[in-house]
C-alpha positions as CSV (number, residue, x, y, z in Angstrom):
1,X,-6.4,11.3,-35.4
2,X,-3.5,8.7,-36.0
3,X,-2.9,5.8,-33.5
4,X,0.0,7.5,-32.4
5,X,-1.1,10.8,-32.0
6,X,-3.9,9.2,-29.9
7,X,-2.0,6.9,-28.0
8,X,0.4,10.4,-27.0
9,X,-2.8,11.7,-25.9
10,X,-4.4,8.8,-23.8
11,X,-1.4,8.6,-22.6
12,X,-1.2,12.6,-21.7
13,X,-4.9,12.2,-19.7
14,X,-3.8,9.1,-18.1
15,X,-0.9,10.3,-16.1
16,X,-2.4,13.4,-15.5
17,X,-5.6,12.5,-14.4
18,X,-4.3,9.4,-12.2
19,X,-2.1,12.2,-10.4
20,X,-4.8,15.2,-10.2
21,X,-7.1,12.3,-8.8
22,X,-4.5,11.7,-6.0
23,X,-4.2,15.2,-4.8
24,X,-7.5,15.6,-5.0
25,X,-8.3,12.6,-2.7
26,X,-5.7,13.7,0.0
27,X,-6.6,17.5,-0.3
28,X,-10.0,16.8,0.2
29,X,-9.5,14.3,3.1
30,X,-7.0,16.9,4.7
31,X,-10.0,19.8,4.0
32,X,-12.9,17.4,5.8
33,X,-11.0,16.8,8.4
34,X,-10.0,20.0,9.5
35,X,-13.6,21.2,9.2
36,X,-15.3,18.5,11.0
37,X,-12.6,17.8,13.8
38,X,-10.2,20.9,13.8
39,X,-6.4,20.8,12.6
40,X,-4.2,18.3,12.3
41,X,-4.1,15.2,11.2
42,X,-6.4,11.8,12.2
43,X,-3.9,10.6,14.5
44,X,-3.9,13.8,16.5
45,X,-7.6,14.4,16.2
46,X,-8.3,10.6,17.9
47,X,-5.5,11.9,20.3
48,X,-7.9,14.5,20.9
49,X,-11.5,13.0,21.5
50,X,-13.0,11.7,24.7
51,X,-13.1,8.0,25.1
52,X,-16.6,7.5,24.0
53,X,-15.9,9.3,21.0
54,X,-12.9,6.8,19.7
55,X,-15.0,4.3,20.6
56,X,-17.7,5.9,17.8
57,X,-15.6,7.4,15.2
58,X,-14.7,4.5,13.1
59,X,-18.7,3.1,13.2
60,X,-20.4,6.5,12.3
61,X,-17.6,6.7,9.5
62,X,-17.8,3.1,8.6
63,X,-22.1,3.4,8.4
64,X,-21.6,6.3,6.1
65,X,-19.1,4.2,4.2
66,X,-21.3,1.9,4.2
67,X,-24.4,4.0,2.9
68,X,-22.0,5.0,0.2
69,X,-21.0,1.1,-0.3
70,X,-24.4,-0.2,-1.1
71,X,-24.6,2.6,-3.8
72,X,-21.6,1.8,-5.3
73,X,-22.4,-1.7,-5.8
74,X,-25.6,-1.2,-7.5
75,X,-23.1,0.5,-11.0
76,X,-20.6,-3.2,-10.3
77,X,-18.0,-1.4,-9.3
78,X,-15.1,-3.3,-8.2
79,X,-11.4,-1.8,-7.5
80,X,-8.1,-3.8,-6.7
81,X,-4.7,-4.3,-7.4
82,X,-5.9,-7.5,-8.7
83,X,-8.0,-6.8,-11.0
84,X,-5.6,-4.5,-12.4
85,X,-3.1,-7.0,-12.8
86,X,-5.7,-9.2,-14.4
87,X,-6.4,-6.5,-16.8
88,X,-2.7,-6.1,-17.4
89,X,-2.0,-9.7,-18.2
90,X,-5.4,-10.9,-20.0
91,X,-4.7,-7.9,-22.8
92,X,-8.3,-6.2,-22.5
93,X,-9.7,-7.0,-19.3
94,X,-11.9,-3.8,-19.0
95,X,-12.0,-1.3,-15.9
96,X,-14.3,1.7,-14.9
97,X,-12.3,4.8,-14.1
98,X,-15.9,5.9,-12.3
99,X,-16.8,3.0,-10.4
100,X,-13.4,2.8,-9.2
101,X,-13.3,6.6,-8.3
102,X,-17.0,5.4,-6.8
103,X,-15.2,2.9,-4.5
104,X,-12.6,5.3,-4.0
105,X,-14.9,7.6,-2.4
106,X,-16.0,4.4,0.0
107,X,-12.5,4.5,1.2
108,X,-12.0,7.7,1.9
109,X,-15.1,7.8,4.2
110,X,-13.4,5.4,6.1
111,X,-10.6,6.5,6.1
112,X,-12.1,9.8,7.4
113,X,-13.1,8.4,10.4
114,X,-9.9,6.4,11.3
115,X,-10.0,3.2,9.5
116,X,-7.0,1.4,10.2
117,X,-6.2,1.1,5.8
118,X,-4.2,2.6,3.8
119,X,-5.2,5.2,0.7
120,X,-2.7,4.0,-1.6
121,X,-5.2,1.4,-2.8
122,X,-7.5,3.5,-4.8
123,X,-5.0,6.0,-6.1
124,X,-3.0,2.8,-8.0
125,X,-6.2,1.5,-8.8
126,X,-8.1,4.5,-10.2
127,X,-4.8,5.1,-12.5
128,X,-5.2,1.4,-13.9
129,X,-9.0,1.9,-14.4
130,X,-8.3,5.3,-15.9
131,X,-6.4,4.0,-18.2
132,X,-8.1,0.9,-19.1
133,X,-11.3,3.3,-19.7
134,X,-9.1,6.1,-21.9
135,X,-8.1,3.3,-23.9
136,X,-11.1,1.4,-24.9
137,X,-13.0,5.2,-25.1
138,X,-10.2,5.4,-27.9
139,X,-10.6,1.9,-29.7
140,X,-7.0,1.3,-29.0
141,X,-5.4,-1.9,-29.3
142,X,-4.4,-4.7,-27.0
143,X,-1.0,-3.6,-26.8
144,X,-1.9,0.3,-26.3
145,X,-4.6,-1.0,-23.5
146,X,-2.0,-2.9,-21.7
147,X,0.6,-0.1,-21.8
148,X,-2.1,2.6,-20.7
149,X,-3.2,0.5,-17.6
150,X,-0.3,-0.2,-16.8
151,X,1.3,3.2,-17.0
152,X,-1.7,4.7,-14.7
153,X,-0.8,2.3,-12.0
154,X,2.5,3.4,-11.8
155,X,1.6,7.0,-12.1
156,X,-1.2,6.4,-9.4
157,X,1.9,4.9,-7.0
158,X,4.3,7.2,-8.2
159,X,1.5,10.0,-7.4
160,X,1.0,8.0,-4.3
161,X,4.5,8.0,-2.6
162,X,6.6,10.6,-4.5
163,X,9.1,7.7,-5.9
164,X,9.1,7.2,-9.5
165,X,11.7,4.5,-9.5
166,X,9.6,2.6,-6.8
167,X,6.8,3.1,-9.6
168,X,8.7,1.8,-11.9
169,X,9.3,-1.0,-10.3
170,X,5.9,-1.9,-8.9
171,X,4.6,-1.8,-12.3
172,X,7.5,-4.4,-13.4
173,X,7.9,-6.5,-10.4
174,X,3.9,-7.0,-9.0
175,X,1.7,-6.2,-11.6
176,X,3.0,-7.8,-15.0
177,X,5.9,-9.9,-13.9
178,X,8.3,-8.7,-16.9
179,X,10.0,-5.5,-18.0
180,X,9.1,-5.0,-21.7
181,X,9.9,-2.0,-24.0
182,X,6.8,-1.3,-25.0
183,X,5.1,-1.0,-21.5
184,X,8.4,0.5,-19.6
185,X,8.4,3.8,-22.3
186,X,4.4,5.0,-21.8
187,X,5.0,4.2,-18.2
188,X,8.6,6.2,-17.6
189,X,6.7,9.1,-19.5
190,X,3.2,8.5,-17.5
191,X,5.8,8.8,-13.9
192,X,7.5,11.8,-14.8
193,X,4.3,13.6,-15.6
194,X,2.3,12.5,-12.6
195,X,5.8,13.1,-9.9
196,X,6.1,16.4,-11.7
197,X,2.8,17.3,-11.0
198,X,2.5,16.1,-7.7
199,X,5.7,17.4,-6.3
200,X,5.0,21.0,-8.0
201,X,1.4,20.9,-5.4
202,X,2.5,18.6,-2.3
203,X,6.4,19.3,-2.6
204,X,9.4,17.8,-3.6
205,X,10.9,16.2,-0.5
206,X,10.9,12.7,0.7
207,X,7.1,11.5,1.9
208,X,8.5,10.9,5.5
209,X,11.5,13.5,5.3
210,X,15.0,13.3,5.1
211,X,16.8,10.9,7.0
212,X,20.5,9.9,7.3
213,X,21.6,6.3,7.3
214,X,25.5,5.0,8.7
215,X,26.7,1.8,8.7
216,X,29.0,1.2,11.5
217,X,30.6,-1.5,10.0
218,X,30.8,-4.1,7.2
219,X,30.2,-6.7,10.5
220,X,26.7,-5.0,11.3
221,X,25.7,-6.3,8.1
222,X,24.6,-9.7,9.9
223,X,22.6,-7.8,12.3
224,X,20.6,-6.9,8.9
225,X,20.2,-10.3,7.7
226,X,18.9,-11.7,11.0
227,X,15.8,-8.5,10.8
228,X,15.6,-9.7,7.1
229,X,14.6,-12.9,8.5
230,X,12.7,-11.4,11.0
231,X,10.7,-9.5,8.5
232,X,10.1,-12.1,6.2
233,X,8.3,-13.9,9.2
234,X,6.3,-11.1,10.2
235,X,5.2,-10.8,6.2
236,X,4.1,-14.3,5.8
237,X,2.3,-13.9,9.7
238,X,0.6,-10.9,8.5
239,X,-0.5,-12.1,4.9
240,X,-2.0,-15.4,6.8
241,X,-3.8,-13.7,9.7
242,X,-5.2,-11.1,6.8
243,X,-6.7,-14.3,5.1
244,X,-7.9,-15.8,8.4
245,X,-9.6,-13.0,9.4
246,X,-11.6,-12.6,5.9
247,X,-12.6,-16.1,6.3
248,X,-13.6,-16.0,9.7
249,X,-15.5,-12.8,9.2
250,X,-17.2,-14.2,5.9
251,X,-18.4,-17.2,8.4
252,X,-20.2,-15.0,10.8
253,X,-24.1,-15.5,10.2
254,X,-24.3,-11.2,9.7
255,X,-25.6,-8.9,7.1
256,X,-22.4,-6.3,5.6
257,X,-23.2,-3.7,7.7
258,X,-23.2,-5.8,10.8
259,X,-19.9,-7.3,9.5
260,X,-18.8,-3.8,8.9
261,X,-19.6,-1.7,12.0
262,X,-18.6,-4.6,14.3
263,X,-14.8,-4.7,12.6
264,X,-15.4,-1.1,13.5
265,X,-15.7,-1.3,17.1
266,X,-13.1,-3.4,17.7
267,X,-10.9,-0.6,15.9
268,X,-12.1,1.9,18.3
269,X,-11.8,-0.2,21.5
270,X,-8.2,-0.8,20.2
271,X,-7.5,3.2,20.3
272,X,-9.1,3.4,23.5
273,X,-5.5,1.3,24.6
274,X,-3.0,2.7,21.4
275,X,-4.5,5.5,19.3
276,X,-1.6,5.2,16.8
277,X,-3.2,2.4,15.2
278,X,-5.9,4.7,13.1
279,X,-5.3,5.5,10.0
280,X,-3.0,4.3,7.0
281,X,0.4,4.7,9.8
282,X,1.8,7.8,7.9
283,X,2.0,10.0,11.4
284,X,3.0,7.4,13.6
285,X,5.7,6.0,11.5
286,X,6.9,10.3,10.5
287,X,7.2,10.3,14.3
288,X,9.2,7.0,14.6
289,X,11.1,7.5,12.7
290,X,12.6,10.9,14.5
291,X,12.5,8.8,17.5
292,X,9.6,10.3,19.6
293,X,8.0,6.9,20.2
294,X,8.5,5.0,23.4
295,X,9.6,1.5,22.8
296,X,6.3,-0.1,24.7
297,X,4.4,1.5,22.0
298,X,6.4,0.0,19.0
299,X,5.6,-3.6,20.6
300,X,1.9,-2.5,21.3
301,X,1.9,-1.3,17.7
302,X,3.9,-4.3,16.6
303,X,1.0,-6.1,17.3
304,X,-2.5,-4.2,17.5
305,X,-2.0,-2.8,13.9
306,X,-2.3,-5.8,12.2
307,X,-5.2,-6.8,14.1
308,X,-6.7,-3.7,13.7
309,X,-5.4,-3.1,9.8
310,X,-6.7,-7.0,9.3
311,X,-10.2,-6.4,10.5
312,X,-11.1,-3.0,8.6
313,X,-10.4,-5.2,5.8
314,X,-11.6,-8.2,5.8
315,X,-15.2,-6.5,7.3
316,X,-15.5,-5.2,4.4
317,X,-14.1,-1.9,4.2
318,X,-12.5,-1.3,1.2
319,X,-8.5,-0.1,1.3
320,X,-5.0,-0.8,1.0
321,X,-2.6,-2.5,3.1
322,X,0.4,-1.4,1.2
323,X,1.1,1.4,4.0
324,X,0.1,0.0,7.3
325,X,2.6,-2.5,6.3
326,X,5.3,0.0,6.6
327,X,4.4,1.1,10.0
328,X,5.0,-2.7,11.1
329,X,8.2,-2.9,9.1
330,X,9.8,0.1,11.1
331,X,8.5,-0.7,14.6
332,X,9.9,-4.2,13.8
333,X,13.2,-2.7,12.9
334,X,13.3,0.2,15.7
335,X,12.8,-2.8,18.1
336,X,15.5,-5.1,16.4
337,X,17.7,-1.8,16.7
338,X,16.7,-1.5,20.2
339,X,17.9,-4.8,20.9
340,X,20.9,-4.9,18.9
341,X,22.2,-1.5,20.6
342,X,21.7,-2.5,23.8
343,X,24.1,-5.8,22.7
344,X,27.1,-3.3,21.2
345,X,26.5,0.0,22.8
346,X,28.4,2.5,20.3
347,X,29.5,-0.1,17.9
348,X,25.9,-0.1,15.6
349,X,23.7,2.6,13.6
350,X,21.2,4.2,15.8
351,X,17.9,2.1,16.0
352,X,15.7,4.4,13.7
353,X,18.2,3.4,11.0
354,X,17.1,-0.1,11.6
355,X,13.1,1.1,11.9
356,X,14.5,2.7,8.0
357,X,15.6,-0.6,6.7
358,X,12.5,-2.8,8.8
359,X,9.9,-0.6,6.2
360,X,11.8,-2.1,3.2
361,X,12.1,-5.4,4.8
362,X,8.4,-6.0,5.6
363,X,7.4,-4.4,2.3
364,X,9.3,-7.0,0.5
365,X,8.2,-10.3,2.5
366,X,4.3,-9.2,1.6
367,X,4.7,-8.0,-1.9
368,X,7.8,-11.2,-2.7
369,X,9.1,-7.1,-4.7
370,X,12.7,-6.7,-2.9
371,X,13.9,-4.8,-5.8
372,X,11.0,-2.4,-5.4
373,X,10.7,-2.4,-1.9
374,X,14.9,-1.5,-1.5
375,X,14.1,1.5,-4.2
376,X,11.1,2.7,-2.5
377,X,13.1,3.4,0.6
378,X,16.1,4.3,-0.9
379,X,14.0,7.2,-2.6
380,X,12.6,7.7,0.6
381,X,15.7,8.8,2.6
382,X,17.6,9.8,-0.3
383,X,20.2,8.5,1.4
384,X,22.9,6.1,-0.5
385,X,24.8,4.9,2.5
386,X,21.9,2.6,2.9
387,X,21.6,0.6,-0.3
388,X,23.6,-2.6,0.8
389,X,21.6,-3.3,4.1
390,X,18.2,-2.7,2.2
391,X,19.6,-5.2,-0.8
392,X,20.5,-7.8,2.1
393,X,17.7,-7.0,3.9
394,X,15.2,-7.2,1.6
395,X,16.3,-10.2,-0.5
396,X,16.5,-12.1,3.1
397,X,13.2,-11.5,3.8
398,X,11.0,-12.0,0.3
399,X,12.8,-15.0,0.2
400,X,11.8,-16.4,4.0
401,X,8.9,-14.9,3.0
402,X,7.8,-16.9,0.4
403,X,9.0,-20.4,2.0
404,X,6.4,-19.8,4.6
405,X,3.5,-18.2,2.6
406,X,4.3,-18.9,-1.2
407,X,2.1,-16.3,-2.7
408,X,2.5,-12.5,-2.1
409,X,0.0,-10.2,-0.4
410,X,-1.3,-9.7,-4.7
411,X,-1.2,-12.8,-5.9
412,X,-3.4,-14.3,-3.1
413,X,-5.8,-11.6,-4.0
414,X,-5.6,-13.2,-7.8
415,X,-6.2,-16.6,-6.0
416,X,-9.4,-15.3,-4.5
417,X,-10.7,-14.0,-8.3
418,X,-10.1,-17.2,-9.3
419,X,-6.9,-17.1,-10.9
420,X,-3.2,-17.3,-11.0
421,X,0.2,-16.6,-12.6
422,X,1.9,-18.9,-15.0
423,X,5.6,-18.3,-15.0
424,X,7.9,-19.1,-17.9
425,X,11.3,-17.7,-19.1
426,X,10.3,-14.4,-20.7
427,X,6.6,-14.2,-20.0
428,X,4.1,-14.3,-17.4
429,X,0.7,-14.7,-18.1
430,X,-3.0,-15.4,-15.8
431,X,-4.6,-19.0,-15.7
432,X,-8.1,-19.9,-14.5
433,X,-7.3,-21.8,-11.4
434,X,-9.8,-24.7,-9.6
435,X,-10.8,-22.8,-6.6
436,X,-12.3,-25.9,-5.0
437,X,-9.0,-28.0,-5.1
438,X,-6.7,-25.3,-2.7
């Protein structure tokens, strides 16, 4: 077969299977839940249990995850966005489509029983690994092999979130740093096929429905600029407590599984207080953002889910942060909005529009992406009335952002393998870094 027929082809598998994979892994989570807890989702099933039982969820889940963990490790498997930008940028850096589906399967244990991470982690990762694996499979070349990976992560976030542009974008802004022709084509194909796909099972609509944005007035638009500022020093807070927790934790004198099921009880004394903290965030921030939550539990959310989100992962549970981020976003935002309505009664945007524009605005101080984060939550109301507070908002905050904490939530994950990014005008490209001299 001719290089391009097989590169049409990888690219076919690629996008397909980095989108089956994705409704597969929520399917199956949705399926194992209902059958060992009853309907609904893990929010209301912890809503449900007796006190005894939060308190045991996350460690039976996290031991299983754990059994599953030890088993992984013995193939070397090792899944993160990371390593998928390192095999992105070093032209070959080779991935396992099944040790990542492998640690996958780690993370949806835990996730199972309440772990306070997100899933989008493994579904952008198993699309990079996919494709790093089609392509060598194929003997392609460098360029092919950095196309192909590239185009499975943004099928896996497209597949992910139901927002192709945000895809896009990801693929551009975090994970190779440039927009070039021949990654952005396989990619654009490799989105449409894995949205298509996804929407025609899960649906069409937005992932946290439709939502309608006003802007009261041009004069509101400093309100946004303080909450971008706002935002941008919750990011930077968040991304330093996540690495001060991982170093503490590494300190502690325990085995993993210690490590693991300890993290694990802190999480379930946390729900014993606020139950909303389990999970990736998805049903609490759904109900936020129709305004059902009290604003006590916004601040009590504000600040137990990045304890709780921060522990799950530096104890060694594997998982994303990507969506509990967006949780803290909005409850930042709602709260803001709170604030700022009880200032100019009538004169502002409700404060779920702010919780709206908060998701973009922490989502861009942790991943230093403002064009990406703006899209992502344009796509996700669908609304346009919202664009120039999520430009302002986000741009604020990536930029406070990295004055406090100069690498993003990906590229301090780089740091820890070692490495870092060289930037120059019209390339971007990995460097060993001296570990010993941060």
């Amino acid at each position: 077969m001719r290089r391009p027929l097989r590169t049409a082809a990888a690219l076919l598998v690629v996008a397909l299977g980095a989108a089956g994979f994705a409704i597969a892994f929520r399917l199956a989570a949705h399926h194992a839940s209902a059958s060992l807890f009853g309907p609904g989702s893990v929010l209301d099933v912890v809503r449900r249990l007796a006190w005894w039982q939060r308190l045991l969820l996350p460690v039976a889940a996290t031991f299983a995850a754990w059994v599953a963990l030890r088993a992984v490790m013995r193939v070397g498997a090792s899944a993160s966005v990371g390593e998928v930008m390192e095999a992105v940028a070093a032209r070959g850096g080779r991935m396992s489509a099944l040790a990542t589906a492998l640690k996958a399967g780690v993370t949806w244990l835990a996730i199972l029983g309440g772990a306070s991470i997100g899933r989008e982690g493994p579904l952008i990762q198993f699309g990079g690994a996919l494709g790093s694996s089609v392509s060598h499979g194929l003997s392609l070349g460098e360029r092919q092999h950095r196309a192909l990976v590239a185009a499975g992560t943004a099928a896996g976030f497209a597949a992910a979130y139901n927002t192709p542009i945000a895809a896009m974008l990801f693929m551009v802004e975090v994970v190779i740093g440039a927009a070039t022709l021949e990654v952005l084509v396989p990619a654009g194909i490799a989105i449409v096929l894995a949205t298509a796909l996804t929407r025609e099972v899960a649906g069409a609509g937005p992932l946290y429905g439709p939502h309608t944005f006003s802007l009261v007035s041009h004069a509101e638009l400093l309100a946004y600029a303080i909450l971008g500022v706002l935002a941008g020093c919750l990011g930077a807070a968040f991304m330093s407590l996540l690495e001060r927790t991982e170093r503490g934790v590494k300190r502690l004198p325990l085995p993993l599984l210690l490590r693991m099921v300890l993290g694990a009880l802190c999480v379930g004394a946390i729900t014993l207080v606020v139950p909303e903290v389990v999970g990736n965030g998805y049903e609490p921030l759904s109900e936020l953002l129709s305004g059902r939550l009290p604003l006590l539990l916004l601040l009590a959310l504000l600040f137990l889910k990045p304890v709780a989100t921060s522990l799950a992962v530096s104890s060694g549970v594997p998982g994303g942060v990507f969506t509990p981020t967006l949780l803290m976003g909005a409850c930042l935002g709602a709260l803001f909005g709170a604030a700022v309505n009880a200032l100019f009664p009538g004169q502002v945007a409700p404060a779920t529009a702010y919780a709206l524009v908060g998701v973009a605005g922490l989502c861009a101080a942790t991943t230093h992406a403002p064009l990406m984060a703006a899209v992502l939550v344009f796509e996700l109301s669908g609304d346009y009335a919202i664009v120039l507070p999520l430009l302002l908002v986000c741009a604020t905050s990536a930029w406070v952002s990295e004055q406090l904490h100069p690498t993003s939530l990906y590229e301090a994950e780089l740091q820890r393998r070692g490495l870092a990014w060289h930037e120059a005008p019209g390339e971007r490209r990995l460097l060993t870094v001296d570990r010993a001299q941060e």
